[in-house]
MMTF fields as JSON, N, C-alpha, C and O atoms, coordinates in Angstrom:
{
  "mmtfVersion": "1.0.0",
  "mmtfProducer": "UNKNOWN",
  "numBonds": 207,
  "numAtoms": 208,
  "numGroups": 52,
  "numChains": 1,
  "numModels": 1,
  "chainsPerModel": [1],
  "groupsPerChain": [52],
  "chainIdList": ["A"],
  "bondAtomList": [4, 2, 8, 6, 12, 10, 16, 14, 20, 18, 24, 22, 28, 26, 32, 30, 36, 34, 40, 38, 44, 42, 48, 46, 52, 50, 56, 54, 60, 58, 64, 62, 68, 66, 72, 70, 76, 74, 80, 78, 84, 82, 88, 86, 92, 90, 96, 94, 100, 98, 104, 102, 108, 106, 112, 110, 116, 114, 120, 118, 124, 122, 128, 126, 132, 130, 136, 134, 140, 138, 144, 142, 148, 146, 152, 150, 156, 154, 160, 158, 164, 162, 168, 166, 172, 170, 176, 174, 180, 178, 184, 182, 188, 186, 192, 190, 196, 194, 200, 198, 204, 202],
  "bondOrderList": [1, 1, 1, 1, 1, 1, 1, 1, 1, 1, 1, 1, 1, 1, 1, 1, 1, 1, 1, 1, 1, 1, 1, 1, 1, 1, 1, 1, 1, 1, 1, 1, 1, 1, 1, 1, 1, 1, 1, 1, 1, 1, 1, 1, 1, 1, 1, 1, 1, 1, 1],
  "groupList": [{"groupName": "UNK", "atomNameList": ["N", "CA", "C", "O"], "elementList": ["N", "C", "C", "O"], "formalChargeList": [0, 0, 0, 0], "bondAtomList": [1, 0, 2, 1, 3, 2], "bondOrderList": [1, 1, 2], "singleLetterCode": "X", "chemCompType": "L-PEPTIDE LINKING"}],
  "groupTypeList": [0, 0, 0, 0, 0, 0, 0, 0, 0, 0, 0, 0, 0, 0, 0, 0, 0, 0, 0, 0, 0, 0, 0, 0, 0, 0, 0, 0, 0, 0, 0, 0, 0, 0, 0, 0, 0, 0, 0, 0, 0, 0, 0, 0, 0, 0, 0, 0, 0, 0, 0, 0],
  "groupIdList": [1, 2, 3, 4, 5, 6, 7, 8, 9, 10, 11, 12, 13, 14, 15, 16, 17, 18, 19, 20, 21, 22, 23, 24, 25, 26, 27, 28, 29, 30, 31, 32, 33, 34, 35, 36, 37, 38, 39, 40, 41, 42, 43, 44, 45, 46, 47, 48, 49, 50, 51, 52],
  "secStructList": [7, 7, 1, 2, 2, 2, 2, 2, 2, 2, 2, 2, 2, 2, 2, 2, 2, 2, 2, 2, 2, 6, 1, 7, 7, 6, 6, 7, 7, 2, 2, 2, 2, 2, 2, 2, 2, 2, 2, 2, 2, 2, 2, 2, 2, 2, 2, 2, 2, 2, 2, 7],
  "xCoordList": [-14.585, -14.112, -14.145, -15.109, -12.745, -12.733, -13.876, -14.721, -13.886, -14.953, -14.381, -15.061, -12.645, -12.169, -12.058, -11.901, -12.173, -12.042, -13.374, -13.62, -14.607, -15.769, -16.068, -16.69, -15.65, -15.849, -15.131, -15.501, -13.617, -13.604, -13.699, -13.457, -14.199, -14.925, -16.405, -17.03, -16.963, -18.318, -17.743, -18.355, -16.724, -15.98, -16.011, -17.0, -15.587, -14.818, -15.895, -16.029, -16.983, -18.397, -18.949, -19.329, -18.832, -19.616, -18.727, -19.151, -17.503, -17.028, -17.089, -17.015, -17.267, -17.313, -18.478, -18.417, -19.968, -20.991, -21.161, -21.96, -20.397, -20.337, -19.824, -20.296, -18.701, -17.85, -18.76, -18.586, -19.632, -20.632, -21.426, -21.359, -21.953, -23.046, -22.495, -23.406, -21.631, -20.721, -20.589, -19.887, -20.644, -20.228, -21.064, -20.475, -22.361, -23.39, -23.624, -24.677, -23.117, -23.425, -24.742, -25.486, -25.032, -26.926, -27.435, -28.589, -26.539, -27.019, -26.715, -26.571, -26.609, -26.694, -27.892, -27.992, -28.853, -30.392, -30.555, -29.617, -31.351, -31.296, -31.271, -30.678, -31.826, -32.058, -30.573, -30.181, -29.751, -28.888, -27.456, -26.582, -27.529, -26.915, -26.994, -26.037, -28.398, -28.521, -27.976, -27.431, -28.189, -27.48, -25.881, -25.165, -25.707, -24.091, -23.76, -23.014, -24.215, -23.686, -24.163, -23.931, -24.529, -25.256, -24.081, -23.554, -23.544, -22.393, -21.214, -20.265, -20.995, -19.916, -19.723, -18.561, -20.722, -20.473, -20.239, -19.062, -21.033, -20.655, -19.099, -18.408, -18.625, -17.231, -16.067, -15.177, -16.271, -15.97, -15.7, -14.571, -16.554, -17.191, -15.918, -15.021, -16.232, -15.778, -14.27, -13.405, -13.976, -12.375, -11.886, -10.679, -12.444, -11.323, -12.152, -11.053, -12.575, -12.789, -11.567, -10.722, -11.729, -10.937, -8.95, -8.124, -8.692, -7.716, -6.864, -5.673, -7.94, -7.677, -7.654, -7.467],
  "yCoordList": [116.2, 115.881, 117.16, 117.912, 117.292, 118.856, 118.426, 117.59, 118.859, 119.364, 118.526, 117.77, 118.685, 118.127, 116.43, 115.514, 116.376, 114.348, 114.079, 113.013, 114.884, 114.717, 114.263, 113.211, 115.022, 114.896, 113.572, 112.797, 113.88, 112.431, 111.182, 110.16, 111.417, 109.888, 109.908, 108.941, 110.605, 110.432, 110.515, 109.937, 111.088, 110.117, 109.659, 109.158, 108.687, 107.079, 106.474, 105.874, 106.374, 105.754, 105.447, 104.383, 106.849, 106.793, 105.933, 105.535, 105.839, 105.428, 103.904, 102.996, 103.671, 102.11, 101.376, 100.296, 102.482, 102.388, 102.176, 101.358, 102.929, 102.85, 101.83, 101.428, 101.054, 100.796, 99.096, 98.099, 99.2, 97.52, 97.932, 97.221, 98.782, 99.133, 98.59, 98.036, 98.679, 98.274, 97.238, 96.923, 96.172, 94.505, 93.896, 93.374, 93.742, 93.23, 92.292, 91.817, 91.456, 90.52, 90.539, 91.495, 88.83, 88.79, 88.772, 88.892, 88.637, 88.628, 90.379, 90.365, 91.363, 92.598, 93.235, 93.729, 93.113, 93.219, 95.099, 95.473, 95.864, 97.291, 97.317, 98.228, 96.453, 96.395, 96.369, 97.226, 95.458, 94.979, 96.169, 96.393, 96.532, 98.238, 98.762, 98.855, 99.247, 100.411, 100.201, 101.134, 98.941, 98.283, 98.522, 98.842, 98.288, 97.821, 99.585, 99.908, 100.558, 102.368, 102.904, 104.109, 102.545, 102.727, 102.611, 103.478, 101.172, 100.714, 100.745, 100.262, 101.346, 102.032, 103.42, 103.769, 104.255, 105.711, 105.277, 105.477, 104.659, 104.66, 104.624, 105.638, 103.49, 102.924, 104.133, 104.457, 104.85, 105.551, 106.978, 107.449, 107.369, 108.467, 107.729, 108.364, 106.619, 106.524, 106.293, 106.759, 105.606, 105.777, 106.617, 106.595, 107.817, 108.921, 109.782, 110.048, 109.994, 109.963, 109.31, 109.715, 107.985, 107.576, 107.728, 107.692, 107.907, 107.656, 109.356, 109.628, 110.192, 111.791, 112.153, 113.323],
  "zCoordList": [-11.491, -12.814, -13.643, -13.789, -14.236, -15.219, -16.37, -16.05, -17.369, -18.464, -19.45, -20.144, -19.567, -20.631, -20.291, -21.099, -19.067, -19.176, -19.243, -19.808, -18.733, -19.235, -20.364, -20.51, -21.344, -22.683, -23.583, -24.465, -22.619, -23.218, -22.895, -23.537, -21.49, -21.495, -21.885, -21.449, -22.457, -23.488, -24.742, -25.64, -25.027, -26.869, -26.579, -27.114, -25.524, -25.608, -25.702, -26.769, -24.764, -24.675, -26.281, -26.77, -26.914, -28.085, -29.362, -30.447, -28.833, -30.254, -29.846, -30.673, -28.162, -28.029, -28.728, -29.315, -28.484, -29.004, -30.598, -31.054, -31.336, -32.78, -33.235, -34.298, -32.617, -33.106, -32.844, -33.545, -31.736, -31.408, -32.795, -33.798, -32.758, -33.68, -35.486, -36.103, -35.983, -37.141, -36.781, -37.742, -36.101, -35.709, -36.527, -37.473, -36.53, -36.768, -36.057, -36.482, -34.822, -34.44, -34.105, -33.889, -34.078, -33.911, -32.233, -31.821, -31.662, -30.409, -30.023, -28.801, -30.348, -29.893, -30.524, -31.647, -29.491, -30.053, -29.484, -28.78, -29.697, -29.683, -28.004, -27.425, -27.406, -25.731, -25.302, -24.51, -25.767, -25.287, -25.515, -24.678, -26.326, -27.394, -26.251, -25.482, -25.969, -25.161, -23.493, -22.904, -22.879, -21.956, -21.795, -20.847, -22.842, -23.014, -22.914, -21.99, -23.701, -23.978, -22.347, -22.247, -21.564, -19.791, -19.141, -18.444, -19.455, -18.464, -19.046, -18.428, -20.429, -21.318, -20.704, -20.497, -20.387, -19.965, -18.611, -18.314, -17.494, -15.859, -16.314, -16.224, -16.772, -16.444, -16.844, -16.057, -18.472, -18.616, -17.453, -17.318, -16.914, -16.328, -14.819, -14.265, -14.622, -13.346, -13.672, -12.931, -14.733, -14.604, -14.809, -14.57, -15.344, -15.491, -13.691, -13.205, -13.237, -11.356, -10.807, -10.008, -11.571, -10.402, -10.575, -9.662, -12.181, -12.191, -12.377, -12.224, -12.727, -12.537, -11.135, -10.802]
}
């Protein structure tokens, strides 16, 4: 993986992250945040692998 899809699949991660984080819903407890930004970056990380 080059440097530059690196990067943007950790934007993407983070703005998925921000963007739960501004929801307020009550069932996204800080455990569940941090869960959800884990398997936000794998997926990230792996689709641009797989589709670069």
């Amino acid at each position: 993986m080059c440097a530059t899809c690196a990067f943007t699949a950790a934007a993407g991660a983070a703005g998925f992250r921000t963007w739960l984080q501004t929801r307020g819903w009550a069932w996204l407890t800080p455990r569940r945040l941090r869960r959800l930004t884990v398997v936000s970056v794998i997926a990230a990380f792996a689709g641009m692998t797989i589709t670069f």
